[in-house]
N, C-alpha and C positions, 0 to 999 in steps of 0.2 A: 475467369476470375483469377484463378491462380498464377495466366500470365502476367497478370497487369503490374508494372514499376512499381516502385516502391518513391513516391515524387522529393523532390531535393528538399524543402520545409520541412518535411515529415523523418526525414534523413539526421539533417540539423539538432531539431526536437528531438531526436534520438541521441546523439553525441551529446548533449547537454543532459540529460536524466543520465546514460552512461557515467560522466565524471560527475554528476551531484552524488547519485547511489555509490558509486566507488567512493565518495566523502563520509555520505552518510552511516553507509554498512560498514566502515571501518571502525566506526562508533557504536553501531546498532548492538553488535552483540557482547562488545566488552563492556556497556554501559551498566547494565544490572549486576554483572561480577563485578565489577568496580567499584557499586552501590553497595551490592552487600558483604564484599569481602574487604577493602579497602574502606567505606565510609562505614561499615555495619548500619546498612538499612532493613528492616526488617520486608518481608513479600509482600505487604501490604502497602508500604512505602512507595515501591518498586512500580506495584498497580495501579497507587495513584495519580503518578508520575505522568505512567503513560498514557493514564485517563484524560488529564488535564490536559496534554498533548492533545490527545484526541478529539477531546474537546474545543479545544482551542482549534484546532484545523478544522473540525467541522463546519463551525459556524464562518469562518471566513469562506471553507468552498462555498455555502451556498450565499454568501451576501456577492463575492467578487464571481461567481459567475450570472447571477443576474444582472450585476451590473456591468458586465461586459457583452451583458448582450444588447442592455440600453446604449452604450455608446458605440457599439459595433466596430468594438478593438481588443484585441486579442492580445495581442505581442507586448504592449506594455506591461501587465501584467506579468504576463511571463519574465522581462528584466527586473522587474523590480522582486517578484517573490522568490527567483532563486539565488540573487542577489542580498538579500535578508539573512535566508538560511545559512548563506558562506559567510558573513561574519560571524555566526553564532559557537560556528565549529570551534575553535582554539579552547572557549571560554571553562572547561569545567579542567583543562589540565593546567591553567593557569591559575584558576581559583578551586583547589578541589573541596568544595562542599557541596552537601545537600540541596542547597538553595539554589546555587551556582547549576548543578545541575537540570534542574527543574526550571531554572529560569533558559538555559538553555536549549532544553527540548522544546520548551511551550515556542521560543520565538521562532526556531528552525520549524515548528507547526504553522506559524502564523505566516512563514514565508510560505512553505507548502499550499493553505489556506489561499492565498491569495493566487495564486499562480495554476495548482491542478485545474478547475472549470474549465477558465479558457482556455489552458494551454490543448486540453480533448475536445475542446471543442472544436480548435483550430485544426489538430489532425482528425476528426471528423472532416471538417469542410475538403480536405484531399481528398476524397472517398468519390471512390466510380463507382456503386457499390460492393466495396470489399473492404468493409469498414473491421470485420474482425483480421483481414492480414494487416492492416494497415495499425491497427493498435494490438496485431501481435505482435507485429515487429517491434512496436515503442517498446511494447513488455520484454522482450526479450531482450534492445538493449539497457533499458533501463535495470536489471537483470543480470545482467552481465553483470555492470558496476557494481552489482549488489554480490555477486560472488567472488571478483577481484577485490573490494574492501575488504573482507574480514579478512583474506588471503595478507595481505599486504599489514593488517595488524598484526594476525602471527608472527610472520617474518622480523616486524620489528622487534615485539615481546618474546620473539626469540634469542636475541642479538642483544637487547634490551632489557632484560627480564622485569617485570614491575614496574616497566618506566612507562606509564599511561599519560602521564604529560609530552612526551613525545608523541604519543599516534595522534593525542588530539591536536596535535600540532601540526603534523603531516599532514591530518583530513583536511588543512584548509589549502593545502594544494591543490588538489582537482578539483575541489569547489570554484577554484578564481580561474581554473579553465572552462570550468561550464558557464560560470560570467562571459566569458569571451566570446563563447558562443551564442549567447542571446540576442546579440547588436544584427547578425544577419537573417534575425528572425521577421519575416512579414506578416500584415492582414491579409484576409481576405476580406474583401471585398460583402457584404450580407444587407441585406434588408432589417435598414432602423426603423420598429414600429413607435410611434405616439411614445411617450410614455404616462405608462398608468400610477396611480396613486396606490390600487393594492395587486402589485404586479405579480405576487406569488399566488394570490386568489384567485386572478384574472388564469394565470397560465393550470393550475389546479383544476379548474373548473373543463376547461377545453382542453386538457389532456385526455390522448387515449386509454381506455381503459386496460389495456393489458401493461402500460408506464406505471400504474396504480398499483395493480396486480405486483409487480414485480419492485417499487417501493415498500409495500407492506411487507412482503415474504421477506426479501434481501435485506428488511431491519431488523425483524424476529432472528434473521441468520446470524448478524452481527452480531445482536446481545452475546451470546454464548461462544462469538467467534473472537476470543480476548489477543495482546500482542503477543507476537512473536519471542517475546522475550521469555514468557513461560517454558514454550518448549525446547529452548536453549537451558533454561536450569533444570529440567527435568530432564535431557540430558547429562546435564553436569552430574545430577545426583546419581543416576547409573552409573554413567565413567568413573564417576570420582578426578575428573581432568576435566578444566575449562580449555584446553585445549582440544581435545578430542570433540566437548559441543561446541566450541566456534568452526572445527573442521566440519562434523553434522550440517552444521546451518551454511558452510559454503558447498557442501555436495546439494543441499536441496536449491541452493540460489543457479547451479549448475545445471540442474534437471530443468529449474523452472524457465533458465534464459533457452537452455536448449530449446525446450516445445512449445513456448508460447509463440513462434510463428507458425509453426505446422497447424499446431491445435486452431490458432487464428482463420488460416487459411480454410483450414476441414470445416471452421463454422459458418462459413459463408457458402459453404453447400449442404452441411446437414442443420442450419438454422443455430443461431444465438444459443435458444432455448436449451434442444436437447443435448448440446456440449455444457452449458453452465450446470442442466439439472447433476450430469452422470459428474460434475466436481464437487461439487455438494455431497454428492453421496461418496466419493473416493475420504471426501472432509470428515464425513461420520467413522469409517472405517480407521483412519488415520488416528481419529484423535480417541477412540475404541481401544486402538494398540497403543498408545501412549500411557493410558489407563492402568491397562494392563502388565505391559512385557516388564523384566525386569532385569533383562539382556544385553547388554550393550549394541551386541553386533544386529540385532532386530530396528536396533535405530536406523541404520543406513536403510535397511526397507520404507521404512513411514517415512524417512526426510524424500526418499525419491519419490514417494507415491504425492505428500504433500506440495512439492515440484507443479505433479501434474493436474492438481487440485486446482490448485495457484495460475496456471497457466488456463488452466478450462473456466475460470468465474471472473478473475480482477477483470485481466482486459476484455473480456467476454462481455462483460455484465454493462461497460460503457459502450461498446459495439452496438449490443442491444437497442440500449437506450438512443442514439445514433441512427439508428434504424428504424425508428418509433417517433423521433421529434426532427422538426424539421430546421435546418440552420438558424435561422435566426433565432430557437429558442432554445438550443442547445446547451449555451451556459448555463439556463439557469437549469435544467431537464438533468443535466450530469452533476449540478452543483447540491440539487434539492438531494439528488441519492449519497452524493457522498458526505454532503453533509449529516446526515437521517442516520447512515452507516458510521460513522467519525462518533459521532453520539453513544448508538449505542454500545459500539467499541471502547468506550470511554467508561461505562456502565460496566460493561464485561470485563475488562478489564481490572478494576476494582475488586468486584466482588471475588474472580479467578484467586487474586491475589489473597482476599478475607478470607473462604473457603481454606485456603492451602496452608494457610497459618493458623487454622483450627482444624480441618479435617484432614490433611496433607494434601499430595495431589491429585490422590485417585478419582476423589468427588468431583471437582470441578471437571475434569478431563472426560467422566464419566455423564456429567450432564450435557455437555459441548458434543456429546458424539448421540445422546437421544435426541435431543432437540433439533439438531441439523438434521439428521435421518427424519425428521416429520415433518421439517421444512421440504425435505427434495419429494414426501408425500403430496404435501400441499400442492408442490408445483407440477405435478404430474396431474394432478386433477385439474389445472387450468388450461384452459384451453387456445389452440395459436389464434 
């Protein structure tokens, strides 16, 4: 298993999530300080933001991967929704308001939306079975990008100091190289079934039970599993430096590109399952010490532990699922979970943010870490 290539599509796919994430994480974590040091958004603002986001991505994973599975084409999709997301990049340094910003995430969602399904489903169809090295790798370039962006906003807000209409400016550089990269993307070839009138009932109904199993768990996990953007300020509030949390959040994007192909690889011989369960529980741990510490240098532990969190569930959890449904129904099988998760991220989200503006951050941080711990329970009592 672990000798097998790594095939040129799935290569491709990789260098295009590389420079979107080097786009988008240039943005990711200066966007909330920006929000509320620069616009004065309140942390609830903040959560709604990326609720709606969430939201909004959601519902397009699962409508555009069903329906890429009805047409039995992948790679359109793929051009057109990371193609979306890179016009949206400049928009909040050329208009910097609240609006502006929000209107920005949600349409960079809806590119997202459109494009994640098929784009995993396509690198699925590579798969000799070694479906988690084959989406460790994506994770891990896509990963990389995401630890070169915030790198590369430093640098600038170095040089720059406060000038956040430059970086947004810059992010849309690598976005119009990951455009360039879509045009050599192909189908695969799959089996077009009929189409049905209630296609998600129809595929619901004949899914296996253990797909079920691991949609209900993995949505309960989401609730409580809010954005990233919180533990970037809860950062910041430790350091007292939004530079020192956007360096936090490039050591953890460092960890996580590191090990999400080993971690990949190791799941294709110790099972999906028992790698996603033992991330989950590193998740509870992680967001336990967040709770908690009130340390600076105790950060760099939990961004690295959360690294390998991150590496052991995202591309894990689509592997799985990969492994469970068979081609031709994989958009919609990867689309229904991401969409369900997008949801209730959208949920957690929010509330993260409501909670922290009334109770601070201990409470929300401290429920995110019982709840996951009784999720990785749940999943220990199901069975393979």
């Amino acid at each position: 298993m672990s000798s097998k290539k790594i095939p040129k599509q799935v290569k491709i796919l990789g260098f295009i999530s590389l420079f979107t994430d080097m786009a988008s994480e240039m943005l990711y974590p200066i966007t909330p300080i920006f929000l509320t040091t620069v616009l004065g958004s309140s942390m609830a603002i903040v959560g709604l933001i990326e609720g709606l986001a969430e939201i909004t991505a959601g519902f397009f994973k699962g409508y555009f991967g069903s329906l890429s599975d009805k047409l039995g084409k992948r790679s359109i999709f793929v051009r057109i929704g990371y193609s979306l997301s890179a016009l949206t990049k400049p928009l909040p340094g050329i208009f910097p308001f609240v609006s502006t910003v929000l209107i920005s995430r949600v349409t960079d969602r809806v590119g997202k939306g459109i494009r994640t399904a098929p784009r995993d489903a396509l690198l699925a169809s590579h798969s000799e079975n070694n479906t988690g090295a084959i989406f460790g790798f994506h994770r891990g370039m896509d990963t990389l990008g995401a630890a070169l962006g915030p790198l590369g906003a430093l640098v600038l807000l170095y040089y720059f100091p406060g000038n956040y209409t430059l970086v947004f400016l810059v992010a849309f550089l690598p976005s119009l190289v990951a455009v360039g990269f879509t045009f050599p993307v192909k189908d695969k070839p799959i089996n077009v079934k009929p189409r049905e009138k209630k296609h998600y009932k129809t595929f619901w109904i004949s899914a296996p039970a253990n797909y079920k199993k691991l949609i209900y768990l993995f949505t309960i996990f989401s609730l409580v599993n809010s954005s990233d953007v919180f533990l970037i300020l809860k950062s910041r509030d430790i350091s007292n430096s939004s530079n020192l949390a956007i360096i936090g959040y490039i050591f953890y994007n460092i960890i996580y590109a590191s090990a999400s192909y080993p971690i990949g690889k190791f799941s294709d011989k110790l099972g999906k399952k028992n790698i996603f369960i033992a991330g989950l529980f590193v998740y509870s741990l992680v967001y336990l010490g967040f709770a908690l510490i009130s340390e600076f240098y105790f950060i760099w532990i939990l961004f690295a532990f959360y690294g390998i969190y991150a590496a052991a569930t995202e591309g894990i959890a689509k592997a799985w699922v990969s492994d469970l449904i068979p081609d031709e129904k994989r958009g919609t099988a990867i689309g229904l979970l991401t969409m369900l998760s997008s949801l209730a991220i959208m949920s957690g989200s929010f509330l993260t943010g409501f909670l922290w503006d009334i109770y601070g951050s201990q409470v929300p941080f401290l429920i995110s870490s019982i709840v996951s711990f009784g999720v990785v329970i749940a999943f220990l009592r199901v069975k393979n």
